[in-house]
N, C-alpha and C positions, 0 to 999 in steps of 0.2 A: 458575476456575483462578487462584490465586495468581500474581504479577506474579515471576518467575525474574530471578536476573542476567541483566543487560543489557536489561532491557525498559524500562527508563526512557521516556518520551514524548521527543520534540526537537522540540516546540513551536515554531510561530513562525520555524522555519530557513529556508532557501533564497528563488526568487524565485516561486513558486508560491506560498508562504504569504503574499505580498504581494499575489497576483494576486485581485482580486476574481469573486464569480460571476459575473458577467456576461461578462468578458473568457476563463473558460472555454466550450471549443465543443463545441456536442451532441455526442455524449451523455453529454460529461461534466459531473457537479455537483459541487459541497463540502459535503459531508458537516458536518450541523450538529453542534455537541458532541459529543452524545448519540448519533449514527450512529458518528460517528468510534470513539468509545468503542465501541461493541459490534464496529464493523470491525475494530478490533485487538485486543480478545477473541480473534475467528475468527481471525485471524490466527495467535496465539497457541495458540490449541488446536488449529490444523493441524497447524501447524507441529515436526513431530518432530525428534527430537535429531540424525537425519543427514541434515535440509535446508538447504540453504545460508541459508536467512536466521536459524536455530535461533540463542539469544542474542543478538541486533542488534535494538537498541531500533528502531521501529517509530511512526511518527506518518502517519495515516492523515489526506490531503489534497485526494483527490479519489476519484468511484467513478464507475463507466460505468452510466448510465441504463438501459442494453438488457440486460446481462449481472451475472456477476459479477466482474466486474475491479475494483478498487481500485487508488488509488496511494499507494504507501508514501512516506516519507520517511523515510530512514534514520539510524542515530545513527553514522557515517562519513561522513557528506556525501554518499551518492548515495541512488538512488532504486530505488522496488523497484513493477514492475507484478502485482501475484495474481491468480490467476482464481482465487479461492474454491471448494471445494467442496463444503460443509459437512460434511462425514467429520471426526471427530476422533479421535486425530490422522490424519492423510492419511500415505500412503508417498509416499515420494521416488521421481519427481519430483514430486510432488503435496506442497501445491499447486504447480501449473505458476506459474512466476515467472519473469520479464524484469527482469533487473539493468542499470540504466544508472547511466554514472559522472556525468552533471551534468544539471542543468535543458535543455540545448540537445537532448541526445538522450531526452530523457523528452519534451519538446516533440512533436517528429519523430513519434516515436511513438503520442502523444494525437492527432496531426491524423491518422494513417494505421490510427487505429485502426477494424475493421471487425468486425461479427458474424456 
């Protein structure tokens, strides 16, 4: 699928893009290049024209080792949690997605995440 307005990458933003693997906690990991890249493909080809992340550039930062969750970083400064489902496109609310507005509640989050 062709890259739509608003998909641009945001590379390199927030304080999670600082945060080395190590200092994330199981079962979360970072996503090397190349993972990343195909995460926001899926993302991307979920994502239909009436889901809230539909346009909103998209930089994929972390994914849940157990499931399929990913964490977004978004091209607004907040952050966006997917449970992928591989269906493309997926219906609204699908994929299921957790909007937070900064790094402190994506934190919260990451540590209370469960499967």
């Amino acid at each position: 699928m062709a890259r739509g307005r608003g998909w641009s990458p945001v590379r390199g933003s927030g304080n999670l893009a600082r945060v080395s693997d190590g200092q994330l906690r199981e079962p979360w990991v970072r996503p090397d290049d190349i993972e990343a890249r195909r995460l926001e493909a899926e993302a991307r080809a979920e994502i239909s024209d009436e889901h809230e992340l539909h346009g909103i550039g998209l930089t994929a930062i972390a994914r849940c080792s157990g499931c399929d969750d990913a964490v977004f970083r978004c091209e607004d400064e907040t952050f966006a949690v997917v449970h992928l489902s591989y269906v493309r496109p997926d219906r609204p609310p699908w994929p299921r997605t957790t909007r937070l507005g900064g790094f402190i509640a994506l934190e919260l989050v990451m540590d209370q995440h469960e499967h």
